[in-house]
C-alpha positions as CSV (number, residue, x, y, z in Angstrom):
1,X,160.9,290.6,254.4
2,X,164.6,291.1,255.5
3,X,164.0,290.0,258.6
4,X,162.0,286.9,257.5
5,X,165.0,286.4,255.4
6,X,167.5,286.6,258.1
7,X,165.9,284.7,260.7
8,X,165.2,281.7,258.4
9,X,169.1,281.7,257.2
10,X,169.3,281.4,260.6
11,X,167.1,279.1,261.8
12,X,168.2,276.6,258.6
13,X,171.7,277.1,259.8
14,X,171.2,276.3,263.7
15,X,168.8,272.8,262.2
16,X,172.1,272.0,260.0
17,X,174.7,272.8,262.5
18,X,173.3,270.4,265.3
19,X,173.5,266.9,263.5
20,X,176.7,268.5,261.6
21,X,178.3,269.1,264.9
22,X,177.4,265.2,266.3
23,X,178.9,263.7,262.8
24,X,182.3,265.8,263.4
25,X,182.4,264.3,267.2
26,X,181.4,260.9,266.4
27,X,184.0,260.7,263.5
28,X,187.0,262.2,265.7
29,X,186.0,259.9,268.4
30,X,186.3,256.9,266.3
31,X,189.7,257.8,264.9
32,X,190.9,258.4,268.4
33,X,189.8,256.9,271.8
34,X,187.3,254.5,270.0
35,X,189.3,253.2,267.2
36,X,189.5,249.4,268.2
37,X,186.2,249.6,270.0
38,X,184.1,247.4,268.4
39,X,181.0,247.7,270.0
40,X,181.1,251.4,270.4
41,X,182.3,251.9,266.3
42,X,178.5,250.2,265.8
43,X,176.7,251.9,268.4
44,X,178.3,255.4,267.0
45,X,177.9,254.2,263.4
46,X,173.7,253.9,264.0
47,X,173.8,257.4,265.8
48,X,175.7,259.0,262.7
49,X,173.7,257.4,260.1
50,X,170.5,258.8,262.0
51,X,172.1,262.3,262.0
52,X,172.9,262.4,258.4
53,X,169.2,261.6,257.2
54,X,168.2,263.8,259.4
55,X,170.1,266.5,257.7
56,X,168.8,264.7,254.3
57,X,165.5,265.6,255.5
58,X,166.1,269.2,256.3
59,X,167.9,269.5,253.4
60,X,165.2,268.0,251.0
61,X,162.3,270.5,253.0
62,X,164.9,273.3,252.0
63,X,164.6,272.6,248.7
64,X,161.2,271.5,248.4
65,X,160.3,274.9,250.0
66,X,162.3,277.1,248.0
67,X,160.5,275.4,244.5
68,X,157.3,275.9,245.7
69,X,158.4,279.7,246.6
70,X,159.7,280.2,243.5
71,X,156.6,279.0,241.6
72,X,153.7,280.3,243.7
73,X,152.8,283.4,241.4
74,X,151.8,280.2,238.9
75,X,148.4,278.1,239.7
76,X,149.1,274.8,238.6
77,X,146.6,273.7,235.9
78,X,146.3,269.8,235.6
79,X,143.8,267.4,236.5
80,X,144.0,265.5,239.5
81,X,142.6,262.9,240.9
82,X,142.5,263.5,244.5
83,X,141.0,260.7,246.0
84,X,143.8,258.5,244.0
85,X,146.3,260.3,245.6
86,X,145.3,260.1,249.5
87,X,144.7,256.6,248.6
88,X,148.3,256.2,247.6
89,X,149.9,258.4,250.6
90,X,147.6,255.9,252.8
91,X,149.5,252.9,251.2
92,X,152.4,254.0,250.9
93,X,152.7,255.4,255.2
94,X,150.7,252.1,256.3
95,X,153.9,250.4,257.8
96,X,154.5,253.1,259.6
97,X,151.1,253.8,260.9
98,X,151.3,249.7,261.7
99,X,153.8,250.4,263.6
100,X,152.8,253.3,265.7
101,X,149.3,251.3,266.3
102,X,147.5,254.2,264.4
103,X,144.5,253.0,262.2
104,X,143.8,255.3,259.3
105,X,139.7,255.6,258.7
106,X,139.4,257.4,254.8
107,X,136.5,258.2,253.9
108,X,135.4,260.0,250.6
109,X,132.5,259.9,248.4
110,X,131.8,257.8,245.0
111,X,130.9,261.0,242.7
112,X,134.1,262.9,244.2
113,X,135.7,265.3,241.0
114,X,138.5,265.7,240.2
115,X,141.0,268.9,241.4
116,X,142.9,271.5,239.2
117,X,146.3,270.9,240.4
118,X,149.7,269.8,240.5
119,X,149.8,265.9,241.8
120,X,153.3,265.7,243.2
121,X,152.4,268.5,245.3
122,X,148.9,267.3,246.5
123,X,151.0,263.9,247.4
124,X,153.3,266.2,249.9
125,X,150.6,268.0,251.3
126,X,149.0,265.0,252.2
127,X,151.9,262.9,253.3
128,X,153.0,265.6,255.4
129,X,149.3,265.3,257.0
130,X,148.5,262.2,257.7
131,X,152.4,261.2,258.5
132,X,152.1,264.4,261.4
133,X,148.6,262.5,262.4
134,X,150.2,259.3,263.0
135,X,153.6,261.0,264.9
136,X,151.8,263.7,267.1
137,X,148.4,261.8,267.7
138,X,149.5,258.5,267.9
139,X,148.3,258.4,271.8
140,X,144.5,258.1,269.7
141,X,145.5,255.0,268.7
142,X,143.5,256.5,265.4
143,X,143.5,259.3,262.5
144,X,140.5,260.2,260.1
145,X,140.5,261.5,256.4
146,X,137.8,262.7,255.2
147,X,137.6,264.3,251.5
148,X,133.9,266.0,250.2
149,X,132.8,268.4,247.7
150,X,132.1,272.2,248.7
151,X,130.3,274.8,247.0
152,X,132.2,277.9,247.9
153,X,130.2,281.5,247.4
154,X,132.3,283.8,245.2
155,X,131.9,287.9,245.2
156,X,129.8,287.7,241.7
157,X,126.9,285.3,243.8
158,X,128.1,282.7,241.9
159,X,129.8,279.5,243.6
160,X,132.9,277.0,242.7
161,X,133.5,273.9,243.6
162,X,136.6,272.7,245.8
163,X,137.9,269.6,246.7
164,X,137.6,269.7,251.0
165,X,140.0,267.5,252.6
166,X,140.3,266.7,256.5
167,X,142.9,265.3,258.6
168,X,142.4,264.3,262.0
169,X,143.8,263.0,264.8
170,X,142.8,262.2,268.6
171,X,146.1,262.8,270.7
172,X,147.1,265.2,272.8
173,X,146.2,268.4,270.7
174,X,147.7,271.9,270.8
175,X,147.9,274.7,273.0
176,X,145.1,277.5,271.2
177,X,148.6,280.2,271.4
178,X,150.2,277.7,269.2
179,X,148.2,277.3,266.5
180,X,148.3,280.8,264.7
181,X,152.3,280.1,264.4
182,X,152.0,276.1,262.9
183,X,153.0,277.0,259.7
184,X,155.5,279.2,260.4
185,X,159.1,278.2,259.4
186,X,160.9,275.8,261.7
187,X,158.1,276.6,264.7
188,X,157.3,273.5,267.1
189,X,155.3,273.2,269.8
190,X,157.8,270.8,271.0
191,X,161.0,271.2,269.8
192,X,162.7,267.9,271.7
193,X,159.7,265.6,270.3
194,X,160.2,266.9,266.9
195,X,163.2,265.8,266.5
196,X,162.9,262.6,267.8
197,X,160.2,262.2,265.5
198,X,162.0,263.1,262.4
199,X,160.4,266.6,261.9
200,X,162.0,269.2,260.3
201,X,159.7,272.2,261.6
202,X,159.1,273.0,257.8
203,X,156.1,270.3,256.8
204,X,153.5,272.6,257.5
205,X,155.1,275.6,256.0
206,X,155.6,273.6,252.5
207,X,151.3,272.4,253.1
208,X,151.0,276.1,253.9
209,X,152.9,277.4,250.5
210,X,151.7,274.5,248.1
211,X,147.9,275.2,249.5
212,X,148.0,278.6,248.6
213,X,150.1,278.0,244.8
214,X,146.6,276.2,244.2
215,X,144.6,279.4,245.5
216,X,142.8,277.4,248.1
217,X,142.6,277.5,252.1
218,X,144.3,276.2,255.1
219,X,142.8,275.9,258.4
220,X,144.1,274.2,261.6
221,X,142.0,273.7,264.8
222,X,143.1,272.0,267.8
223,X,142.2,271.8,271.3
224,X,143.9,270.2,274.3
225,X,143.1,266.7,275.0
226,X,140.6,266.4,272.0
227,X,143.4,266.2,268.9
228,X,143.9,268.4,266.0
229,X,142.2,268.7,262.9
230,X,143.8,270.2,259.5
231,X,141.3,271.0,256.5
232,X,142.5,272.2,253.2
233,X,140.4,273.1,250.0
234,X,141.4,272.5,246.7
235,X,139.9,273.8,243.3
236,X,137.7,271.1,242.5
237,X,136.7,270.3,238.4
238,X,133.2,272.2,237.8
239,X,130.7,270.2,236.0
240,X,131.5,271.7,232.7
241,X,134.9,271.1,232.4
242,X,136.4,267.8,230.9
243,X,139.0,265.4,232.5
């Protein structure tokens, strides 16, 4: 646990210190050599202002994380409806799928329940899907969400109901030595890409920590050339329990 403590002080440190370090140079550089440069004062203006929400973004993850840490211990209790809230994370990332040529396909039955959950938190866990679909399978020209109803067995023979969500995408895919580490804290397959893609190497850390606060499941499969798919299960409203 140390360790994991150290290394991710370090790791959040190193993310920080990079755009940090670009701001300081930009900002000596137009009070010095650049100071009636015109042209330049814009061009360094756009890089700064891309640096600092970068660190916004980081910083925001941080945070986000360290909630959800601090709350995991407590299964959130309300009643969601989860096909209401892909629905909005569709909506609301559709310029930005428009604009990567990425077609969303969702796809999710009438009679869906609802889950036992914390909305704000099923938002980020699918924003942080389908917005990683559209970045790192954009070459598909196409991403698929599919939601259903599972019966899962439980160790009394009985069986409970939870809410199965997939998110898929046709790009390149992922390396099979990669994919155990995914939601490990500030890990990328491609660390130069990431960045220029906005990532902050902690999306799938925070799906990772939010999936298990609602006591459900995580898996990622991936294969070169093919695309990657991420399910997640949910704790789904049994028929005897009331909205």
């Amino acid at each position: 646990a140390e360790q994991m403590r150290v290394d991710f002080i370090a790791n959040a440190s190193h993310e920080l210190k990079t755009p940090l370090a670009s701001l300081s140079g930009f900002i000596e550089t137009l009070r010095g050599p650049a100071k009636e440069d015109e042209a330049a004062r814009e061009d360094f203006l756009t890089i700064m202002e891309e640096q600092a929400a970068r660190m916004k973004r980081l910083i925001n993850d941080l945070l986000s994380l360290s909630r959800i840490e601090l709350n995991e211990h407590v299964v959130p209790a309300d009643i969601v409806d989860v096909d209401g809230v892909v629905k909005d994370v569709i909506d609301g990332i559709a310029p930005i799928a428009a604009q990567a040529g990425v077609a969303i396909n969702f796809q999710a039955p009438d009679d869906l329940p609802n889950a036992i959950g914390a909305r704000h938190e099923l938002f980020q866990v699918f924003q942080n899907l389908i917005d990683n679909a559209i970045k790192y399978g954009r070459a598909g020209k196409k991403a698929d969400v599919v939601l259903s109803l599972e019966q899962e067995p439980q160790d009394d023979g009985s069986t409970s109901p939870f809410i199965c969500a997939v998110v898929r995408d046709y790009g390149p895919g992922i390396a099979r030595e990669h994919v155990p580490r995914l939601t490990e804290r500030f890990y990328r397959v491609d660390p130069d890409m990431s960045r220029r893609e906005g990532g902050t190497g902690l999306g799938l850390a925070i799906v990772k920590h939010i999936i298990n606060r609602h006591r459900g499941e995580l898996e990622i499969e991936s294969r070169v050339g093919e695309g990657t798919s991420i399910m997640v299960k949910v704790p789904a409203v049994s028929g005897g329990d009331s909205d």
